[in-house]
LUMKEKE-556564 format. One line per field, with one value per residue: x, y, z of N, C-alpha, C in turn. Coordinates in steps of 0.2 Angstrom, whole numbers, padded with zeros to 4 digits. Example, Ala and Ser with C-alpha at 12.3 -4.5 7.8 and 13.67 -1.06 7.14 Angstrom:
<sites>
n.u = c(0066:0064)
n.v = c(-0028:-0011)
n.w = c(0039:0035)
ca.u = c(0062:0068)
ca.v = c(-0022:-0005)
ca.w = c(0039:0036)
c.u = c(0066:0064)
c.v = c(-0016:0000)
c.w = c(0039:0039)
</sites>
This chain:
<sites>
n.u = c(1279:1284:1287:1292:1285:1270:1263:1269:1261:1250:1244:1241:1233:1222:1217:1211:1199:1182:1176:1171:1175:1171:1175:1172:1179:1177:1180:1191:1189:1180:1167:1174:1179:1166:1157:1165:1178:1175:1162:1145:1151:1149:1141:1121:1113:1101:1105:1117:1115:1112:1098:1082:1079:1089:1090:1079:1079:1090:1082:1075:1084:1094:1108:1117:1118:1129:1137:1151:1164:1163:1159:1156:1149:1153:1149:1151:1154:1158:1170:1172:1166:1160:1149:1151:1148:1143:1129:1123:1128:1124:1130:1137:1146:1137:1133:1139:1153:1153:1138:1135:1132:1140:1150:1158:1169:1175:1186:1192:1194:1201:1203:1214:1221:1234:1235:1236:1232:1219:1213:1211:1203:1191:1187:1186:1171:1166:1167:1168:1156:1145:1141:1132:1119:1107:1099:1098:1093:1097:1091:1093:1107:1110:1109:1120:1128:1143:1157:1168:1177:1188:1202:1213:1207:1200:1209:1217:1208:1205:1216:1218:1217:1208:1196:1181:1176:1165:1165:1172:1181:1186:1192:1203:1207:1210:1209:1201:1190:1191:1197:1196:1187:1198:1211:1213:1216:1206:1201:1210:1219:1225:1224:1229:1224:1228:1237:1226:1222:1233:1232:1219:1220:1229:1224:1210:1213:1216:1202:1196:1191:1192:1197:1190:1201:1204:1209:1205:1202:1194:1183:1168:1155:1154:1160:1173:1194:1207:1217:1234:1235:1246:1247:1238:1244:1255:1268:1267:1253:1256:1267:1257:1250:1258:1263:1251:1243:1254:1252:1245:1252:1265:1258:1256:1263:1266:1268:1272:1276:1274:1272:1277:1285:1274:1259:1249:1245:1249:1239:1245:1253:1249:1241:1227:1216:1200:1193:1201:1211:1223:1237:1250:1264:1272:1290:1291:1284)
n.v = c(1032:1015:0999:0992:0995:0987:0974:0957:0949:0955:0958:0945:0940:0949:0946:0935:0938:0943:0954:0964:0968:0976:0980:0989:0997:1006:1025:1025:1032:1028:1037:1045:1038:1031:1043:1051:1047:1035:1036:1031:1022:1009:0995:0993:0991:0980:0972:0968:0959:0965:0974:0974:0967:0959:0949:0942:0937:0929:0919:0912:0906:0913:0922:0938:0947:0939:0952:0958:0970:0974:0982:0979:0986:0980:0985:0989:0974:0959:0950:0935:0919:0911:0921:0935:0945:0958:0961:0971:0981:0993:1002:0998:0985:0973:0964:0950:0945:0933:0929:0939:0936:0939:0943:0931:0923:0936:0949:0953:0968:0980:0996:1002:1012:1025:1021:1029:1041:1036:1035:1047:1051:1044:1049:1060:1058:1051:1036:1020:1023:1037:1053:1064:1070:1081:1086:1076:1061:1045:1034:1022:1022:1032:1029:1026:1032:1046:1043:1051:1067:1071:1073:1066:1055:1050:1042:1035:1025:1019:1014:1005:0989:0985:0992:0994:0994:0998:0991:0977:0968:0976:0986:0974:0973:0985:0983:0971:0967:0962:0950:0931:0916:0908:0913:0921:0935:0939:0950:0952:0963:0976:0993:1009:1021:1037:1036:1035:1038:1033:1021:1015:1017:1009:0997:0995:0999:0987:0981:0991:1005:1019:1030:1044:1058:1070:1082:1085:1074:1075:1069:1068:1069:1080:1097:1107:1105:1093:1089:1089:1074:1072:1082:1081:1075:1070:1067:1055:1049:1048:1035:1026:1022:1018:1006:0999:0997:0989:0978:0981:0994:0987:0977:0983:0992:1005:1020:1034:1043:1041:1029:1014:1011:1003:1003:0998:0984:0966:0955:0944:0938:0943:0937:0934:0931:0935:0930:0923:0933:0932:0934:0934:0937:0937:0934:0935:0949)
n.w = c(0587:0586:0579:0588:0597:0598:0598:0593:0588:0585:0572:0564:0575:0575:0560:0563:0568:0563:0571:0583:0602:0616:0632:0643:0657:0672:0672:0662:0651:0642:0639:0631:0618:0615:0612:0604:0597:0592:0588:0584:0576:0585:0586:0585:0601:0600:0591:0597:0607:0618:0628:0626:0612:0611:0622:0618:0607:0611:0618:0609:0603:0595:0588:0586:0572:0560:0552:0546:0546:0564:0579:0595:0611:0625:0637:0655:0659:0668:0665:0672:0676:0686:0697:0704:0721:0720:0721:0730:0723:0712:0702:0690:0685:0682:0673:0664:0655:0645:0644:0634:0619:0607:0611:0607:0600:0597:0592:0609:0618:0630:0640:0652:0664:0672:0689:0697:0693:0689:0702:0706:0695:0699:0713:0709:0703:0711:0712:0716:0723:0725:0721:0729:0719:0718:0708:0701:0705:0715:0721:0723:0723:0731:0742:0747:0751:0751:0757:0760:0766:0760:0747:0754:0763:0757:0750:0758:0764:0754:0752:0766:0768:0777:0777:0773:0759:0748:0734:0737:0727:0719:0727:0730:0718:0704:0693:0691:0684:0671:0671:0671:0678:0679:0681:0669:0657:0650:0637:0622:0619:0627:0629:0632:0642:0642:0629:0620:0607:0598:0601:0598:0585:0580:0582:0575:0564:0553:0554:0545:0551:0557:0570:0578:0580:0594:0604:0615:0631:0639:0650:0639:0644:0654:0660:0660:0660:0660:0674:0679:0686:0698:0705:0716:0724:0741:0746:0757:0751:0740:0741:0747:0737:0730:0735:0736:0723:0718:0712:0699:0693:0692:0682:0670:0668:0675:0682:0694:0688:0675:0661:0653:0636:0629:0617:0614:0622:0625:0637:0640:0648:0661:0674:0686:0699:0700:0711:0720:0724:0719:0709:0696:0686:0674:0665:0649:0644)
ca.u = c(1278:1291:1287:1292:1277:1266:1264:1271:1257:1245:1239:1238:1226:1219:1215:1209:1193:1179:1173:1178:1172:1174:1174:1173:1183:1174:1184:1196:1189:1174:1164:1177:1179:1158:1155:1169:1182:1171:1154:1143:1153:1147:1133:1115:1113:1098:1111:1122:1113:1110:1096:1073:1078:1093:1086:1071:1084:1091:1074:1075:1091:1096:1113:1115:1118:1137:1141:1157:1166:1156:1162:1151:1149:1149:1148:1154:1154:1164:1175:1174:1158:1155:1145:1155:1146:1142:1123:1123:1131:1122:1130:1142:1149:1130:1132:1144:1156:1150:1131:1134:1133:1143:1159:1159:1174:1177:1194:1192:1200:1201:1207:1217:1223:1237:1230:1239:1227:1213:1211:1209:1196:1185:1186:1181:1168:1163:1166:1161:1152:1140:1142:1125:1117:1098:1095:1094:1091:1096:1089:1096:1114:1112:1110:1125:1132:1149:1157:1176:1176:1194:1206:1216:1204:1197:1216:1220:1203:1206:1224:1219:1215:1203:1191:1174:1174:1161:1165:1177:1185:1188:1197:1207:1211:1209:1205:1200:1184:1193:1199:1191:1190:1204:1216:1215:1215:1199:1203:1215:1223:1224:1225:1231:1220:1237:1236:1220:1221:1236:1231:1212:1220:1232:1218:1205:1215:1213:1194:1193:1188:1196:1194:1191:1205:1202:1214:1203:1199:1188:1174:1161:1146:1156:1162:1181:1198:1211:1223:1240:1234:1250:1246:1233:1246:1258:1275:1264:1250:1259:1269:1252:1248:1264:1262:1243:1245:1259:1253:1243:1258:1269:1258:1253:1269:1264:1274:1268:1277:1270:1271:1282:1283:1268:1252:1244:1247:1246:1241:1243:1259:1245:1237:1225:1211:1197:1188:1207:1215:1232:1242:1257:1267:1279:1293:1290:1276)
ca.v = c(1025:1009:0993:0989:0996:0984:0966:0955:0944:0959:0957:0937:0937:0955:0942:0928:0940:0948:0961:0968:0967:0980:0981:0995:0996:1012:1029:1026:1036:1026:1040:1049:1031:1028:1047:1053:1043:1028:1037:1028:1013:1003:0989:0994:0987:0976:0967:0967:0955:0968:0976:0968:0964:0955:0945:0938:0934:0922:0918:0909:0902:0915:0925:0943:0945:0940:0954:0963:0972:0973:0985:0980:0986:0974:0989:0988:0968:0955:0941:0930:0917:0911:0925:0939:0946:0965:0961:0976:0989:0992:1005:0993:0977:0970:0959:0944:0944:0928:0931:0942:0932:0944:0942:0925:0923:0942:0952:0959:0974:0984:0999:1002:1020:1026:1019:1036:1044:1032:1036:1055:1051:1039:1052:1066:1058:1048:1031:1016:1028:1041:1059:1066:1074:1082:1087:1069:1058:1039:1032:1014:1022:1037:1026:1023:1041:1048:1047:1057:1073:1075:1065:1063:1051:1043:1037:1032:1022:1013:1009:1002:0983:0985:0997:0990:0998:0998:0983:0973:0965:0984:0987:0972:0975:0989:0981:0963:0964:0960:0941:0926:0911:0904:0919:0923:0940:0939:0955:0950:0967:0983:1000:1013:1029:1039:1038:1032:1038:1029:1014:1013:1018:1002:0990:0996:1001:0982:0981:0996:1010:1028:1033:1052:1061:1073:1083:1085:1071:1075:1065:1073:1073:1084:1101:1108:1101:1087:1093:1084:1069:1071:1089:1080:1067:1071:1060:1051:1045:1041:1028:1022:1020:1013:0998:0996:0998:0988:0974:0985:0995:0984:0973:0986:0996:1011:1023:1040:1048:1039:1020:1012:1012:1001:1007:0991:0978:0959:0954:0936:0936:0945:0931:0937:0930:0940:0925:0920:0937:0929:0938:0934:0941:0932:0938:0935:0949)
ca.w = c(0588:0583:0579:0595:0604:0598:0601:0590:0587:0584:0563:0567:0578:0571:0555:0564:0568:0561:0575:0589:0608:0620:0637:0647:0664:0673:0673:0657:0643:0637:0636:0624:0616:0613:0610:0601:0594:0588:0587:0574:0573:0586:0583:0593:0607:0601:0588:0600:0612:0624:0629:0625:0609:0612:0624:0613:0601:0613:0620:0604:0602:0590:0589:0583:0565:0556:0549:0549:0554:0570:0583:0599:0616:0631:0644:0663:0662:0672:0663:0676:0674:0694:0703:0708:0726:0720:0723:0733:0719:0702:0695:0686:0684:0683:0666:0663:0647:0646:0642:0628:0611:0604:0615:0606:0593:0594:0596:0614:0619:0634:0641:0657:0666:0677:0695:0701:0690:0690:0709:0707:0694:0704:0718:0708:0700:0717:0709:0714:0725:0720:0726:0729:0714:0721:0704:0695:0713:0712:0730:0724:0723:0734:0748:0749:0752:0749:0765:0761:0764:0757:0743:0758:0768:0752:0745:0765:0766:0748:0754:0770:0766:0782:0775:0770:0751:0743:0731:0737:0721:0716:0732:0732:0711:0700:0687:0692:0678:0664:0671:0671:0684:0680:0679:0663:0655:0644:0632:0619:0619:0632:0625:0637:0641:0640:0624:0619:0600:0594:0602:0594:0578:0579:0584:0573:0557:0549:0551:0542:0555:0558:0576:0577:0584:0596:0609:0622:0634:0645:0651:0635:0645:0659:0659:0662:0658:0665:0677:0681:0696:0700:0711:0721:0731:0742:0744:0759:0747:0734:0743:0751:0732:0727:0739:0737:0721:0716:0708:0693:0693:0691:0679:0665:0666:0676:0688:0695:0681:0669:0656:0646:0628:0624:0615:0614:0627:0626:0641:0641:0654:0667:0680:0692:0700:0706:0719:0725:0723:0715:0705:0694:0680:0669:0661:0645:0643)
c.u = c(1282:1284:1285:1289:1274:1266:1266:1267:1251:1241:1240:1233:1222:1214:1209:1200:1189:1174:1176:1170:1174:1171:1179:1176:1180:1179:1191:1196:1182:1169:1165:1177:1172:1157:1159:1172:1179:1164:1152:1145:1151:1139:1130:1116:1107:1099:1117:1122:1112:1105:1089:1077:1084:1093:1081:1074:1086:1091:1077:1080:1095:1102:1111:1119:1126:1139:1147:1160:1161:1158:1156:1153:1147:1147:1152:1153:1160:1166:1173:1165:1154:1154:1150:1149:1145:1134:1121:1122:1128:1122:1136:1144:1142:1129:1137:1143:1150:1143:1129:1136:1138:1150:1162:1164:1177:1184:1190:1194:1194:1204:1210:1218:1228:1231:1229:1233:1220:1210:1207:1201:1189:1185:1180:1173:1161:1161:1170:1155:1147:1140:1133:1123:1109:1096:1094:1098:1092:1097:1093:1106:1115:1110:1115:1131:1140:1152:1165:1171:1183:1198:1211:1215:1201:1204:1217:1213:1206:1212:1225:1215:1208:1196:1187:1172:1170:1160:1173:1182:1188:1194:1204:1214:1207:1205:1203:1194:1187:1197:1195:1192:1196:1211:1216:1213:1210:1202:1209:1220:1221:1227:1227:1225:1223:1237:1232:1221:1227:1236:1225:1215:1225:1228:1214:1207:1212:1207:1192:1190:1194:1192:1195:1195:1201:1207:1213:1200:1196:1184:1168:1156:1147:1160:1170:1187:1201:1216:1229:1236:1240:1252:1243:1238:1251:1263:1273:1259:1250:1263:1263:1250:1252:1263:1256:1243:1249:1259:1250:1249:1261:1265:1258:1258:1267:1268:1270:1269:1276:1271:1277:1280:1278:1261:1249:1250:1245:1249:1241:1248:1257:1242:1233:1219:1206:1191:1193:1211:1223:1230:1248:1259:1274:1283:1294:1283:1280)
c.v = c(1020:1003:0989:0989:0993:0977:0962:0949:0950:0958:0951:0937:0944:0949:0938:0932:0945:0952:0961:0967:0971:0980:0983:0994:1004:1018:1028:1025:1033:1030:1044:1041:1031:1035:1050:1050:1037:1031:1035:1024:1009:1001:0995:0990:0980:0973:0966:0960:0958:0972:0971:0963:0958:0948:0942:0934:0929:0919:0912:0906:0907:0921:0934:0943:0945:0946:0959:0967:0974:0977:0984:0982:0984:0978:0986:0980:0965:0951:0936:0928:0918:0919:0927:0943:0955:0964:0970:0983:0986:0998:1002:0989:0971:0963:0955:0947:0937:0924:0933:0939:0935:0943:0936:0927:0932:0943:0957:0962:0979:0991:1003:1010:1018:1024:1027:1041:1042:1035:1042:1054:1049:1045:1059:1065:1052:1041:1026:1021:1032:1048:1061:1071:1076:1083:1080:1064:1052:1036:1026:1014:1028:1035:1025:1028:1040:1047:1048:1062:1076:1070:1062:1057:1045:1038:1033:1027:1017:1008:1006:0995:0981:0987:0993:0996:0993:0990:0984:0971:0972:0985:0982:0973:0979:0988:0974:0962:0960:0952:0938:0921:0906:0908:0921:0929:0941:0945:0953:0955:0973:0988:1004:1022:1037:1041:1032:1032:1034:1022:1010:1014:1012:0997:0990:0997:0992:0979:0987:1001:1012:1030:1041:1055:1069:1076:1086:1079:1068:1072:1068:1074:1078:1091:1102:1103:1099:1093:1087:1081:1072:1077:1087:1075:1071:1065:1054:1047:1044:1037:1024:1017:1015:1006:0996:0993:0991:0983:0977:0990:0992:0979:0978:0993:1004:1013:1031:1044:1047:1031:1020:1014:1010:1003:1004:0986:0971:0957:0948:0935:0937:0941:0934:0932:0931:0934:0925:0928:0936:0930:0935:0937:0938:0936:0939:0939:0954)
c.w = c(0584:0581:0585:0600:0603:0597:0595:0586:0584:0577:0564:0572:0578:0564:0556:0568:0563:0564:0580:0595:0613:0629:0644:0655:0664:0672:0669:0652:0641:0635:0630:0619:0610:0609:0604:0595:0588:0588:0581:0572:0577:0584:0589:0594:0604:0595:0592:0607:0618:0623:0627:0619:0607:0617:0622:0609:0603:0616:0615:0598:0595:0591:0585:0577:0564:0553:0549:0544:0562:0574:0591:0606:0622:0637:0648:0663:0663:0668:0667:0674:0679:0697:0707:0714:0725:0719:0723:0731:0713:0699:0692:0689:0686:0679:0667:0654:0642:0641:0635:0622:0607:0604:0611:0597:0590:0595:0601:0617:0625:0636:0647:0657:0670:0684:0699:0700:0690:0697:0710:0702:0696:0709:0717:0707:0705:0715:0716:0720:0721:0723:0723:0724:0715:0713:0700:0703:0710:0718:0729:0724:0730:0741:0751:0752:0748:0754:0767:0761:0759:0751:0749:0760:0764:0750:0753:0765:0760:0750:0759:0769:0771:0781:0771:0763:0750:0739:0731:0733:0718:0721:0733:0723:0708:0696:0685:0686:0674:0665:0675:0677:0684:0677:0673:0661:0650:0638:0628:0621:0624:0629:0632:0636:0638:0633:0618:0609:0596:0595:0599:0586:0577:0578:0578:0565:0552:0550:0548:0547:0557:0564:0573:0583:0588:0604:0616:0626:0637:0645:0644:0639:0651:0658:0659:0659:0663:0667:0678:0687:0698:0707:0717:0724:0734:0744:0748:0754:0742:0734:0747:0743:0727:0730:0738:0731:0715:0711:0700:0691:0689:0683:0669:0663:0668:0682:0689:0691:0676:0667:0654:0643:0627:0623:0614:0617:0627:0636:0645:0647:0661:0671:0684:0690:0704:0713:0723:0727:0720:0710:0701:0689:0676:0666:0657:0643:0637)
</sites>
């Protein structure tokens, strides 16, 4: 890793905080993240403004405590303020950035995946879906069934603009959570999942915190090891993916074969907005 891999602004506005604000984009890494790597550094949840006693807290106009370094967790929430239309779906994107006192004056950092790769994991893991599990039952999601039989049918279904997915804003972008209603990319910094450990140990080096390295990883609360995505596609669906695609792609430096150089991404050049669906990308990113 150079210099040149990370953003040039990066200890400037590393300085200009004292805690960190995390939010989670589903299916890249956050249980190795939470469990692993950072286990024991982030804030509880009831200083974190989440969960009763976060709420009671500001029931009574009271924030969670100043002290830092801070490392908190905002979960599966949206950036965006206005009412995004996932009613229907609660197994993520339930909370607003917004809401969490927390999120205020932090450095917020997020983490992105190959889409290539993203795809295959949401399939396996039957995301935003829910593949049926009888032994731990959840009627308010397993309503909704699973309804691929192949990765074939689910990548051809996502890539068709027609298809009534699940949640819409997902289907139309990737990664639409992480911007707000006026395009803006909320998270100062994007980390890549690729390579997760050199990029939390950039970020997190000047608040004093040491992620734990580790060469495995896998989901933790799930068995078995990663396989190449790249066996599950044939040259048809991954020019479906290429074009479906194209704008995450293209905005975060990804290709079937892999990234760029960079280990941490500023993603201030990135525009999207997930009410409009527009997109831009500057060339100064």
């Amino acid at each position: 890793m150079t210099y040149e891999t990370l953003p040039k602004n990066l200890a400037e506005t590393v300085r200009r905080h004292d805690r960190l604000f995390y939010v989670h984009i589903p299916k890249t890494g956050g249980n190795y993240i939470k469990k692993v790597a950072l286990q024991g550094h982030f804030q509880p949840e009831s200083s974190s403004g989440r969960g009763m006693f976060g709420a009671i807290a500001r029931l009574f106009g009271k924030d969670e405590p100043q002290s830092a370094p801070l490392l908190v967790n905002g979960g599966h929430c949206v950036c965006a303020k206005k009412p995004l239309d996932i009613a229907k779906y609660n197994r993520a994107w339930t909370t607003r950035c917004a809401d969490n006192p927390a999120s205020r004056n932090s450095l917020v950092f997020s983490v992105v995946r190959n889409p290539f790769d993203l795809l295959v994991s949401m399939y396996t893991y039957g995301y935003p879906y829910r593949r049926p599990r009888p032994e731990k039952p959840k009627p308010e999601l397993d309503r909704h069934g699973f309804p691929f039989s192949s990765f074939d049918e689910w990548i051809r279904a996502y890539c068709d603009p027609e298809y009534p997915w699940l949640v819409g804003y997902q289907h139309r972008f990737l990664f639409f959570q992480i911007f707000d209603d006026d395009s803006g990319c909320v998270p100062h910094y994007i980390l890549r999942t690729e390579c997760l450990d050199a990029g939390l140990k950039e970020l997190l080096h000047p608040f004093g915190i040491t992620p734990k390295v580790s060469d495995n990883h896998v989901n933790p609360s799930r068995t078995g090891r990663k396989k190449d995505f790249r066996i599950f596609y044939t040259d048809e669906l991954r020019e479906l993916v290429e074009r479906k695609c194209e704008r995450e792609l293209r905005a975060f430096g990804y290709s079937f074969d892999g990234h760029d150089e960079r280990v941490v991404i500023d993603p201030s050049a990135i525009r999207y907005n997930p009410h409009t669906d527009k997109f831009s990308l500057s060339e100064n990113r």
